[in-house]
C-alpha positions in Angstrom: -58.4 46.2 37.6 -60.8 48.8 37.2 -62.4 50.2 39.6 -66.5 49.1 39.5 -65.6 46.6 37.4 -65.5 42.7 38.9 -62.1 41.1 38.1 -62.7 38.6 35.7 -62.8 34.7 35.9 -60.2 34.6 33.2 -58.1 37.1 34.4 -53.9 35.5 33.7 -53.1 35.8 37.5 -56.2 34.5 38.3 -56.2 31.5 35.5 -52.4 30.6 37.1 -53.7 30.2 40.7 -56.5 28.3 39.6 -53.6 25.9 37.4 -51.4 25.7 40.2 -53.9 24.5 42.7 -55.2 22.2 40.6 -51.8 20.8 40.0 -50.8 20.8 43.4 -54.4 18.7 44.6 -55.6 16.9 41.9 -59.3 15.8 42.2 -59.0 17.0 46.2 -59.8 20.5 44.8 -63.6 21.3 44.3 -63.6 24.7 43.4 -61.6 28.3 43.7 -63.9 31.0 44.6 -63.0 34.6 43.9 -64.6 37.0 46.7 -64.4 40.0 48.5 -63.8 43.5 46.6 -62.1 42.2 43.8 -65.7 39.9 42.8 -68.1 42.9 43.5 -65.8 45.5 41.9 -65.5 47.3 44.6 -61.6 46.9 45.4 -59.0 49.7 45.7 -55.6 50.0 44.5 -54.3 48.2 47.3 -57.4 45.8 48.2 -55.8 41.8 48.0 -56.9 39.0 45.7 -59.5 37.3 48.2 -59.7 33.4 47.1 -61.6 30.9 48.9 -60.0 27.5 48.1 -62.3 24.2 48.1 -61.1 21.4 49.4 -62.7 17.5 50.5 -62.0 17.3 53.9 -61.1 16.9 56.2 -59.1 20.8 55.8 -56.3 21.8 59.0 -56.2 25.7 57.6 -52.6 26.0 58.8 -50.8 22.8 57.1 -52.9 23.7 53.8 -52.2 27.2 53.8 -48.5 26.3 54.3 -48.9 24.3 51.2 -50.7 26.2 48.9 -48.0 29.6 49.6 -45.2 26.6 47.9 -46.9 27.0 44.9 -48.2 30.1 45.1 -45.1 32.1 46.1 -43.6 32.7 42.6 -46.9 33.8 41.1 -47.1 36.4 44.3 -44.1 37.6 43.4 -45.1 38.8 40.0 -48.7 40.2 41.2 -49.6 43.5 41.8 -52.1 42.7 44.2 -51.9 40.7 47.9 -53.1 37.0 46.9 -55.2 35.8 50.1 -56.1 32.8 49.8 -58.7 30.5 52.0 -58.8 26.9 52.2 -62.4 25.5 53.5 -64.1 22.2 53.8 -65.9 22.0 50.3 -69.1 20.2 52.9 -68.9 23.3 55.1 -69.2 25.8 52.3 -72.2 24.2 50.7 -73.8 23.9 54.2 -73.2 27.8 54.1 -73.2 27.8 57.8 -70.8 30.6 58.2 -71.8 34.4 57.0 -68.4 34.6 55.0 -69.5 31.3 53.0 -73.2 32.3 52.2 -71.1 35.5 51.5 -68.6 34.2 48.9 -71.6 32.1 47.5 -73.7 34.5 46.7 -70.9 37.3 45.2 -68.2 34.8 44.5 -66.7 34.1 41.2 -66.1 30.7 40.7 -62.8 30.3 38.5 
């Protein structure tokens, strides 16, 4: 990734996370939002992957996050960049009733 430049929707790592989590929840998954440094193009050479990962509800952050790194694991592996990933409450994020959801909404990248 170049610096000032937002990593693309279509980016291959980013194209295989979007795959996987499809795979792994079906029509459960609403959306994968890119945010963070990576979306603006402001990221650094060792800035993560931030991905905010939609989900219908009702979402327990631990058990889903457990879930997703089965998936995800291999594909980390191969990455040159920390995937972080965020499962959220598809309802809660279009509320935007948290700063980091009106945040990822308005800089996001949806993939």
């Amino acid at each position: 990734m170049a610096r000032g430049t937002p990593m693309r929707h279509d980016d291959p790592t980013l194209q295989k996370c979007r795959a996987l989590l499809q795979a792994l929840y079906g029509a459960r998954l609403h959306g994968v939002v890119l945010y963070g440094s990576c979306a603006r193009g402001t990221e650094e050479t060792e800035s993560d992957i931030d991905l905010m990962v939609l989900l219908e509800g009702p979402v327990d952050g631990a058990q889903e996050i457990r879930r997703i790194w089965e998936v995800l694991y291999p594909l980390q592996l191969e990455s040159a960049h920390l995937l972080s990933v965020m499962p959220v409450d598809v309802a809660l994020y279009n509320r935007g009733e948290y700063a980091l959801y009106r945040q990822a909404k308005a800089e996001g990248v949806a993939l």
